[in-house]
C-alpha positions, 0 to 999 in steps of 0.5 A, a space after each residue: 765334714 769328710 776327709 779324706 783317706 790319709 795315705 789311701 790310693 785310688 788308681 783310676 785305668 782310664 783306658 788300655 789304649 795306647 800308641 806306644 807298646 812299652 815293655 815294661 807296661 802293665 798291659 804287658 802282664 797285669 790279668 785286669 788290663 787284659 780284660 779291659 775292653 779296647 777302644 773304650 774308657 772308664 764310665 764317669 759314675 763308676 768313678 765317681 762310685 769308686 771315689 766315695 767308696 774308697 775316700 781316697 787322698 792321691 787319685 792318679 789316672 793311668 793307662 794304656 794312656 789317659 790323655 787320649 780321654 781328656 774329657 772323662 778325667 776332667 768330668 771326674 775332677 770336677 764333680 768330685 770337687 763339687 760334690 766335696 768341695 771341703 776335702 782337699 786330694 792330691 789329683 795326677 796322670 801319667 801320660 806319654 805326652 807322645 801326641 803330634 798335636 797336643 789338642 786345647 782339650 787336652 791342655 785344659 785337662 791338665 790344667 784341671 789336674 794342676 790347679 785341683 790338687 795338693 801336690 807343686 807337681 801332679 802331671 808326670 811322663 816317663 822317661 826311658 830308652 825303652 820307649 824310644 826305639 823304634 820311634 824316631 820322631 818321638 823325642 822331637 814331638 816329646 820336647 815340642 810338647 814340653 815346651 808348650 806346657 812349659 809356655 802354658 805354666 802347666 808343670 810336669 815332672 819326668 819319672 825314670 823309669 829304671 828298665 834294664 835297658 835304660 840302666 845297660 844303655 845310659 846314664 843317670 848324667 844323660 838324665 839329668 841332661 834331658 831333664 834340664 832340657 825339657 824344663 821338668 820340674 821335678 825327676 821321680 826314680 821309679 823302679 821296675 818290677 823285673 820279676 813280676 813275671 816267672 824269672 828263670 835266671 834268678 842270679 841275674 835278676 839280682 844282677 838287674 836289681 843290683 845295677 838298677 840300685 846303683 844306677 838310683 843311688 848316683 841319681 840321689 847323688 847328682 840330682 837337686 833335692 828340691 828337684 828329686 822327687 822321692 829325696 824327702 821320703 828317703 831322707 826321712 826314712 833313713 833319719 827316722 828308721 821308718 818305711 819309705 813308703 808308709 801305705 799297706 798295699 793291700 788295705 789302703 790302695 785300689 784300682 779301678 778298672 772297667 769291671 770293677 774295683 780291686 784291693 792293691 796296685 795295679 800290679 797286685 790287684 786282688 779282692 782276697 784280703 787273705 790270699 793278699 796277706 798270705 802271699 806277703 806273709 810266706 815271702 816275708 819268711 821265705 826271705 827272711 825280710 824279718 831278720 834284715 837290717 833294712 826290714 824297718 825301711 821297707 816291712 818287705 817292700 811291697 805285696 806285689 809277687 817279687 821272686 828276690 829281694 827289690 829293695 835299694 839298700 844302696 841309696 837308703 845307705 847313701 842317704 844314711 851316710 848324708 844324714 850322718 855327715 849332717 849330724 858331724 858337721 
């Protein structure tokens, strides 16, 4: 019997197309997704190549928009499945859901998702003001379409994606809002990398990254846990004093692109072990990450290129201050 990988992380970029145009995409910035051909999707066999190379337990289809190739995600699903039928994984996709006529295809595909994997939610869509604009007919063909996967007990969660326009221009109350009208099952608080790329005003990065804390830590105060995605992790980390997230980018996360399967997030996909470690290694010390308080939560936060520090002191310490009181009470 074959299990698999505990923690290990298989990104499949299904494609690079897309309808939208966000900002904050990985085809804004990332060298692989600019060398993706366009118009075109990933090959069933390399995936498949890749899922026994890698092993991976969470296998998450990206883009550009995945849901534009619902054929290929399902195919993927189901020969792995029968190929390992004693190896359960946690199976999801990320998609925009901005489709003006969701196709049964495309349904079905979802529910190949839902009904293949470990996790009560495993199709997630993004939310964030960024990616209204210019759109007047997007929130009315978004609601639709939630509406019809709600009808079709398919269950999708909403990630916030906490842009600095999302951050400047609304509040998590209006979130939450939204949230409860479209009957998602469940809100993951995803922040953005500001300074992936040369940031040149270094104190107002930090002013970014400071209200994009603040912003996170009234989420995890007015959210329900059972509906905030991230609380148990946050909870644990804060009660426990270990990582919130306990995968090592660089050993135990891969993206697979249409030339080829890279070490790291899409964000950080690398094939040199030693330039990967030596990057986080020089940040750790130009940062002083080993001398921080909250290193123990974070071990640096991430091996993606960050120019300042990224971590939510503020919500670990909201979350500290709620495990303390349960201990008082």
């Amino acid at each position: 019997m074959i299990h698999s990988e505990e923690n290990r992380i298989l990104y499949i970029v299904v494609t690079k197309d897309c309808m939208l145009s966000c900002p904050f995409c990985f085809n804004k910035f990332v060298e692989n997704f600019k060398k993706f051909k366009p118009s075109s999707t990933i090959n069933l066999y390399k995936a498949l190549d890749a899922i026994n190379e890698v092993n991976p337990q969470y296998i998450n289809f990206i883009g550009g928009e995945p849901l534009i190739y619902p054929t290929i995600i399902s195919d993927i699903i189901n020969h792995t499945e029968a190929r390992h039928m004693d190896s359960k994984r946690m199976w999801c996709i990320s998609t925009n859901l901005f489709y003006p006529n969701l196709s049964k295809r495309q349904i079905e595909c979802l529910r190949t998702i839902q009904d293949n994997s470990t996790d009560y939610v495993s199709i997630g869509t993004s939310y964030s003001t960024d990616r209204f604009k210019g759109l007047p007919n997007y929130l009315e063909t978004f609601r639709k379409n939630m509406d019809i996967l709600d009808k079709e007990n398919i269950r999708v969660g909403l990630t916030v994606t906490l842009t600095d326009d999302l951050v400047s221009t609304s509040t998590p109350e209006e979130m939450l809002e939204f949230a409860y009208s479209v009957k998602a099952k469940s809100i993951n608080i995803e922040r953005v990398v500001h300074g992936y790329n040369d940031f040149k005003d270094l104190e107002l990065l930090r002013d970014q990254y400071d209200r994009s804390d603040e912003w996170m830590k009234h989420c995890f105060e007015i959210i329900p846990r059972e509906l905030n995605y991230q609380y148990q992790r946050y909870y644990d980390s804060a009660k426990l004093t270990i990582p919130i997230f306990k995968t090592k980018c660089s050993k135990e996360v891969f993206s697979l692109y249409d030339h080829g399967l890279y070490k790291g997030c899409p964000l950080n996909g690398c094939n040199d072990d030693n330039l990967v470690e030596s990057r986080l290694d020089t940040k750790k010390l130009e940062y002083d990450c080993y001398s921080c308080s909250y290193y123990p939560y974070c071990l640096g936060d991430c091996e993606c290129t960050r120019q300042v520090c990224a971590f939510p002191k503020k919500t670990l310490d909201y979350m500290k201050d709620v495990v303390k009181d349960e201990y008082l009470k």
